[in-house]
Structures are given as structure tokens and as C-alpha cells.
N, C-alpha and C positions, 0 to 999 in steps of 0.2 A: 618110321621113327615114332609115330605117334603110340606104336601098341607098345615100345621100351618103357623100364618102368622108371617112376617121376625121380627129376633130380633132386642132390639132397638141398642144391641151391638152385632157388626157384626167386627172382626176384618181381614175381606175380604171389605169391603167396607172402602173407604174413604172421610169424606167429609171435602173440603178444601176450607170455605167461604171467603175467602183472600187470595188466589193467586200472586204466586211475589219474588222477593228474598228478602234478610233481615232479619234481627229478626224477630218472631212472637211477634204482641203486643198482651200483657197477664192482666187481669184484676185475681186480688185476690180478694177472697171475705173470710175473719176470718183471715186475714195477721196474727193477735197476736195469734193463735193458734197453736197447735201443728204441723197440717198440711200447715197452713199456714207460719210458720215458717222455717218448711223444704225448702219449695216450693221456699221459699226467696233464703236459701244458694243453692239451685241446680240452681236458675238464674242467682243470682250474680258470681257464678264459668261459666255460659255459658252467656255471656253477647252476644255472636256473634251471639246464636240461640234465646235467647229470651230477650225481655222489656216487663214490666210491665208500664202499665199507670196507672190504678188504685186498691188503696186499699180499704179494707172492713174493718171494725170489730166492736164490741161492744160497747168499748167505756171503758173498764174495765181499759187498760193500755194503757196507753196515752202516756206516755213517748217512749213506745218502736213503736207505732206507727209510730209518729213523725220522728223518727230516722228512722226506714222504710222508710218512704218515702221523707226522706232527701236522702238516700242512691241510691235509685231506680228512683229518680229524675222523679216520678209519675207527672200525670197532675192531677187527683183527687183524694181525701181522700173522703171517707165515712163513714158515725159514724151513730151507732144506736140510742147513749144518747145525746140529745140533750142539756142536762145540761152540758156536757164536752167541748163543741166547744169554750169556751173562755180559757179552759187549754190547750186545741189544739194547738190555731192559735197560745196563747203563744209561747208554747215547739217547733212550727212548725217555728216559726221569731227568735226562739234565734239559731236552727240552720242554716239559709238559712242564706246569705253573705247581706249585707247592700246594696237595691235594687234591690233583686233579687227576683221577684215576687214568691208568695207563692201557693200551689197548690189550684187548688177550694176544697171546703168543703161541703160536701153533708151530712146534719142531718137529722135525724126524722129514725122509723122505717119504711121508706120505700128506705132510702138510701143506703141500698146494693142491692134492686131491680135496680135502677137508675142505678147502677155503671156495675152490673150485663146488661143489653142494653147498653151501651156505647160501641163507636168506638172500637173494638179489632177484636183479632182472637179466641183467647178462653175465655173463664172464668172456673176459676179454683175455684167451691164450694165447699171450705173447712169448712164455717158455721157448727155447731154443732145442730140438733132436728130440728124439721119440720117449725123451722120458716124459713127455706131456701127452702121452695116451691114456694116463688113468686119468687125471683132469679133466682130457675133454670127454671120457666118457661117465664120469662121475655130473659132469655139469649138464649133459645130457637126459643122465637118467633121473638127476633133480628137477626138468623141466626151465633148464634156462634158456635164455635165449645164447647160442655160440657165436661169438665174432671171434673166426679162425684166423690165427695169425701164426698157429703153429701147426705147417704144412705136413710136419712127420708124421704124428698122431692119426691122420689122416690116410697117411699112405700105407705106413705099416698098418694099422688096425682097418683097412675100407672096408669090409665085411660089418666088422663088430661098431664102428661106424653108424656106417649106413641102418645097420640094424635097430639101432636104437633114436637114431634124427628123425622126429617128427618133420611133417611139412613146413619148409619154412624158418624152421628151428637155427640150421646153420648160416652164415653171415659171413663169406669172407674177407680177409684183412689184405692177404699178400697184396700186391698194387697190380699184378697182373689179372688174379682173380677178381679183385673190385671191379674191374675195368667189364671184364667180360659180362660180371654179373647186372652192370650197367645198360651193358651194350644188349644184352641179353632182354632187357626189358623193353625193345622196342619192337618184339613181333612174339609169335608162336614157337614151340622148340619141333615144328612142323615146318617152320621157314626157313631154319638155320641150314647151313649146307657144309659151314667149315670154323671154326676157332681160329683165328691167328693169336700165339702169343711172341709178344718181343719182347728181343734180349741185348740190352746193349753189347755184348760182346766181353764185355771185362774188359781189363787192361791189359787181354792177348789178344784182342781184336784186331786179324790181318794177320799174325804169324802163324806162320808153319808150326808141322811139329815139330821139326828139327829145333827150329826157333825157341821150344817152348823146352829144350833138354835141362840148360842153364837157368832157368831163371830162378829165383830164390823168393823168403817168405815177404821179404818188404816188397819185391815185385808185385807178387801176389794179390799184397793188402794193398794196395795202390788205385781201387775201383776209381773210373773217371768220372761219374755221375751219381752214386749214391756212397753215403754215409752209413755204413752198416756193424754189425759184432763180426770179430776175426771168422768163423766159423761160416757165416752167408757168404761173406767176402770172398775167402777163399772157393767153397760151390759158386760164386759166380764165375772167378777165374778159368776156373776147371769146366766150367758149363753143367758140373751135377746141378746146380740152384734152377737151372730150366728145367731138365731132366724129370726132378722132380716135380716140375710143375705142370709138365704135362699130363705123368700121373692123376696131379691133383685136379687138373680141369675135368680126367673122365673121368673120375670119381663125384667132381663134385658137380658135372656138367650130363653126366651119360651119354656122353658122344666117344663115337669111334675112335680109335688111337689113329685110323688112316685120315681122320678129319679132323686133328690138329697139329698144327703147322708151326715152325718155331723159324721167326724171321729176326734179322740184327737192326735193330736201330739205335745204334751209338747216341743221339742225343736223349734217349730215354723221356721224349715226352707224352709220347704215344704209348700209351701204357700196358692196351692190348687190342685185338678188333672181333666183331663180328661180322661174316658173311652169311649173307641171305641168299636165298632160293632164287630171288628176283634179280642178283649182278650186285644190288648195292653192300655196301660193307660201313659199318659205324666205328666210327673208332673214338676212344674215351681219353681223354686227352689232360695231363695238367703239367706244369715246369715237377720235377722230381721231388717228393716230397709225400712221407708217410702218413701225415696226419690227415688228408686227405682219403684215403684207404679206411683208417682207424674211424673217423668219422663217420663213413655207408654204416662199418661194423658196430657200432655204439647206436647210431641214429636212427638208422631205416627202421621206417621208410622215409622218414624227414628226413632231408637233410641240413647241415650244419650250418649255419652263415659264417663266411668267412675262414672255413676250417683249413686252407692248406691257401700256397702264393697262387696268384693268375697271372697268366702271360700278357706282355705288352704289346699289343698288337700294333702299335705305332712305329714296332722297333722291323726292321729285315730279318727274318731268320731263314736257315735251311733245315730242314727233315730228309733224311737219307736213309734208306730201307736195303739191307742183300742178304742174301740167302746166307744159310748156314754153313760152314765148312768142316762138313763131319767128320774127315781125314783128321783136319787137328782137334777136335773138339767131339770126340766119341760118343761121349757121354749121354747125349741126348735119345740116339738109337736105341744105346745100352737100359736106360730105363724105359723105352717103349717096350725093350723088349720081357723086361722086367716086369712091366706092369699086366701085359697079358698073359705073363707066367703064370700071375696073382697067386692067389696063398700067402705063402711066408715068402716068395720072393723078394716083394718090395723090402721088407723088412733085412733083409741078408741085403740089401743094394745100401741100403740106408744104413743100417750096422756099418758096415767095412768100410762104407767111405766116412762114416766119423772116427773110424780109429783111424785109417791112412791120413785125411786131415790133422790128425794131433800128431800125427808118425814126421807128417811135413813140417808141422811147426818145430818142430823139436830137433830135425834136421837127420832125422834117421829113413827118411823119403824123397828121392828128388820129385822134383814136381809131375813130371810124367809117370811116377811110381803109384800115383793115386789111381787113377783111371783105370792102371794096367795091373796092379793090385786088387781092384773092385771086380774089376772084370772075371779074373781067374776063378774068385771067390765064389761070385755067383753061378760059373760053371761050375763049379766043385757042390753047390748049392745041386743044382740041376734040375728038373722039373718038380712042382707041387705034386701031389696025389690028387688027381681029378676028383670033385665031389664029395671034399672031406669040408667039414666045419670049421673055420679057421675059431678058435679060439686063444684069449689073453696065454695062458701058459706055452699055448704052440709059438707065437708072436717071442714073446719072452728066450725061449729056448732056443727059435732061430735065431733070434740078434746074439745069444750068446756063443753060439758057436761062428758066427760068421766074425766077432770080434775077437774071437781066441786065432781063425784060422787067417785072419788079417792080421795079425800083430805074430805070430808065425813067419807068412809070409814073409813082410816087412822086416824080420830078423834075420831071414837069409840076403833078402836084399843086403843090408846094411853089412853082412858080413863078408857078401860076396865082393863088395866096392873094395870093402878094409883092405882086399887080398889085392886085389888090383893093383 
């Protein structure tokens, strides 16, 4: 292990491309998002440690935007819809005071790349699916520091990635990854022996797959322990949201896919563990709660006072831990097996399953049509070409074809039922 080469998260290294006292400036990128939400009230509570200058996001809610960055007294807004920038500036001049200039406005779908290379110390990608692979590689090659929180970017691009993260450079957000990269700072990556990540189960935790024929979208969004956007929610249901994150640990970990392990712990406190060479195992522990996560990723190597709840230790609890049940829950295989495909694999696994995810919301997918959709896909995908250079256009190219032949797919499904 020691002669593999260094991971891209190393929580023994630090790199600090801004140098200095004062706040760290902090660019958001998905501000109206779950994570990007959080990220706001853990700033606005540390205003001594961190400023944002700029935000990101879609474009979907505009109003809370605005209010963002009225609040955080940003120098830039970034908007993906370019048709909303005249609701924008509105919402954005009814809060600012009577000649008090208003922040720049950065549109088009390359304006959270923009914002993402702008003046800061981090950028925090909260962005949701692979279209925040030019972000994180844009905020890479400007020398910021990355607290990842968009695991896509990641998995489709790990080459182009890995290629450009200096030591230390990346920071992860997910809470499984935090955990690791925690847990990970207590010995050598010479001691490590095994990754465990857990996963509460979803709200299919215990059913079959029969069980899982029926169940529909409000099912789905029904997570029993976290508070997430439709889109994780449902990857957790399905179990793709671990899938992926096992990818994400050997990419961002360089361990073995046969040395991480994907265990259920329904009360989600446990958030991931480290085993060591010596029997002992650490485990990173907090009541569920993202700001926590968000915090390593903003802070480290400090950490945050007060940043996420503590457990009551005066109270009884139980922690309950079982193995995974791969019969109903495929998914997780499916991406290991994905992930040592590499190439444009990962990319064709992640493509198809965000279209069969929107195919489900929309109710042109039963629930079981995701997994078994994704699946076929990525055979029809079939082996990478050994030794080829993955680059952005190949990346690109495969997601486009695995979303044409996913939405295919899922055409015949839905036609084949109608006949029924």
C-alpha cells in the first residue's frame, strides 16, 4: 500500500492557497440547495471565520437567492437560467438600500464555472449531478482549496480529477466521506486494512424486492434520517447514493474496491469507520446533520465550534449495524463494478441513473425500473478501451449517449405497461 500513489484526500496534508489572517473568502456554488443552505447558516453564525463572495445556483428560486446574497453582501451572483436574470436584478434592487450597487450577475450554463475560478480561498460544490465537473475542475486549476460536496464531478471525471488536485487541495463534504477522512487521520494509509461506509438503508430498509415492485415517489422521498433534495433521496432509496460513494472513497481514498465495505445503520449516527491493521476500528460519530460535514470542508484543519448538534449522553440509545442485502438493493455491486470498469463507465452509471430517477418522478418508471434500466445501460456501455486518456469531451459524450439510450429504454418500458 505504501508504494500506491497519494490520495487526492489526505487529511495529514494541508493546502492553504491563501495565506493570512481574517476570514476565509468562500464562493458557494448550489447556495438554494440543501447543502448550500446549510453552508449559509454555518457562515452567517461564524462570520469571523468565513465571507462568502460568491454564489451559485440554478436559477429555480430566485427570490431566496437574492435574499442570500443581500445577506452575505456577495460581490457575485451566478445563475444558470439565463431567462431569470431580469427577476434577479429585480428581487436583487428591491433589497439593496437606494444607491448601493448591486452584485455582478454572472448567466449562461457556464456561470458557476466562472464563479467557481473567482478570487477566494475555497469553493464549496454543493451543485447536484455531473454537471459540476467543470466547477470543480475550473476551481482546481485556479488553486483553491475544494470542499466536495458534489460527489459526481468526482466520479465521472476521476482521472481529470485526480490530475489536476494538488496535495491536500480536496476536502470532502459528503458525511460519509468526512467521516473517513476523520477517521483517517488517526494512523498511516500503511495501517488502514479496510473502509467501512454506512448507510441507513433508506425507507426500503428490510424489504424484499418483491416488496419494492409497488412502491411509488412519495414512498421514496420518505428518507427516515436525513433531510435531503428529491434527487439524493431517491439514490438513497435505490441505494445508487452508496454505490456512488464507494466509487467516491477509491478515488478519493486509493483503497481497493475489495477493501470497502457498505454496512446499514438505520440510526445514521455513525457516519462512517476506519479499520486498522492493528483490529481497532474508529468510528466518526455525530446525531445526523450536514453542517457538521460542511464545516471539516470550509474549516480544516480547524475545526468549527459548535458547528453541527451533540448527542446526549445522559439519554439510552441503541446503534444497530447489518449487512447489506444485495438481492434487493443491487445497486451497490453495480457500481463497484462500474468503478473498476473506469473510463467513461462511471460516467454511463451516473448519466442513466439521473434520467431513470426523473423517468420515476414523473411516473414513466416503476421503482424497480431504475436499477434494472441502469443496469442494461451500462452493459450496452461495455468495457472502456484499456489505456486511453479519459478526457472532458469523452466524459461528455458518454453521458450523452447513456441518457438518450436510457430515456429509450424507459420508452419501451412505459409502452410495454400501457399494453398490459
Amino acid at each position: 500500500m505504501t508504494d500506491a500513489p497519494a490520495p487526492l484526500a489526505d487529511p495529514h496534508l494541508v493546502y492553504d492557497p491563501v495565506a493570512g489572517d481574517g476570514p476565509k473568502d468562500v464562493v458557494i456554488l448550489g447556495s438554494t440547495g440543501s447543502i448550500g443552505t446549510q453552508a449559509i447558516d454555518l457562515v452567517l453564525r461564524n462570520s469571523d471565520r468565513f465571507r462568502v463572495t460568491a454564489l451559485s445556483a440554478n436559477g429555480g428560486r430566485v427570490a431566496l437567492l437574492a435574499e442570500q446574497a443581500h445577506r452575505l453582501r456577495v460581490r457575485t451572483v451566478a445563475v444558470a437560467r439565463e431567462d431569470v436574470v431580469p427577476e434577479l436584478r429585480e428581487a436583487l434592487s428591491a433589497r439593496y438600500g437606494a444607491g448601493e450597487p448591486l452584485p455582478e450577475i454572472l448567466a449562461g450554463p457556464d456561470a458557476a464555472t466562472q464563479a467557481a475560478a473567482s478570487d477566494c480561498h475555497t469553493v464549496l460544490n454543493g451543485i447536484t449531478g455531473s454537471i459540476g465537473l467543470a466547477p470543480t475542475l475550473a476551481a482546481l486549476e485556479a488553486g483553491r482549496t475544494l470542499a466536495l460536496a458534489n460527489k459526481e464531478s468526482l466520479i465521472v471525471g476521476g482521472p481529470l480529477v485526480k490530475a489536476l488536485a494538488k496535495p491536500g487541495q480536496i476536502i470532502p463534504v459528503d458525511s460519509e466521506h468526512a467521516a473517513l477522512f476523520q477517521a483517517l487521520a488517526a494512523g498511516t494509509r500503511a495501517d488502514v486494512r479496510k473502509l467501512v461506509v454506512t448507510a441507513s438503508g433508506g425507507p426500503f430498509r428490510g424489504r424484499t424486492r418483491q416488496e419494492l415492485a409497488a412502491v411509488t415517489v412519495e414512498d421514496a422521498l420518505a428518507h427516515p434520517t436525513w433531510d435531503m433534495g428529491p434527487v439524493i433521496t431517491i439514490n438513497s432509496a435505490t441505494l445508487v447514493n452508496k454505490g456512488l460513494e464507494v466509487i467516491e472513497a477509491h478515488l478519493l481514498y486509493d483503497i481497493p474496491f475489495d477493501r470497502i465495505e457498505v454496512v446499514v445503520h438505520p440510526q445514521s449516527y455513525v457516519h462512517s469507520m476506519v479499520e486498522f491493521t492493528d483490529g481497532s476500528t474508529l468510528a466518526q460519530a455525530t446525531p445526523p446533520d450536514m453542517r457538521g460535514p460542511i464545516a471539516i470542508g470550509l474549516g480544516w484543519p480547524e475545526r468549527v465550534p459548535d458547528a453541527a448538534p451533540v448527542f446526549d449522553w445522559s439519554k439510552a440509545s441503541t446503534w444497530e449495524f447489518f449487512p447489506l442485502d444485495d438481492e434487493a438493493f443491487p445497486s451497490v455491486n453495480l457500481a463497484r463494478h462500474v468503478g473498476e470498469l473506469a473510463g467513461t463507465a462511471p460516467a454511463v452509471f451516473n448519466a442513466a441513473n439521473e434520467e431513470c430517477v426523473e423517468a420515476f418522478r414523473t411516473g414513466a418508471l416503476p421503482f424497480l425500473g431504475i436499477i434494472d434500466t441502469v443496469t442494461r445501460v451500462v452493459e450496452e456501455h461495455g468495457t472502456p478501451a484499456a489505456g486511453t486518456s479519459l478526457t472532458v469531451p469523452d466524459v461528455l459524450e458518454a453521458e450523452t449517449w447513456a441518457r438518450a439510450r436510457a430515456r429509450e429504454l424507459t420508452a419501451r418500458t412505459a409502452s410495454a405497461e400501457a399494453r398490459a
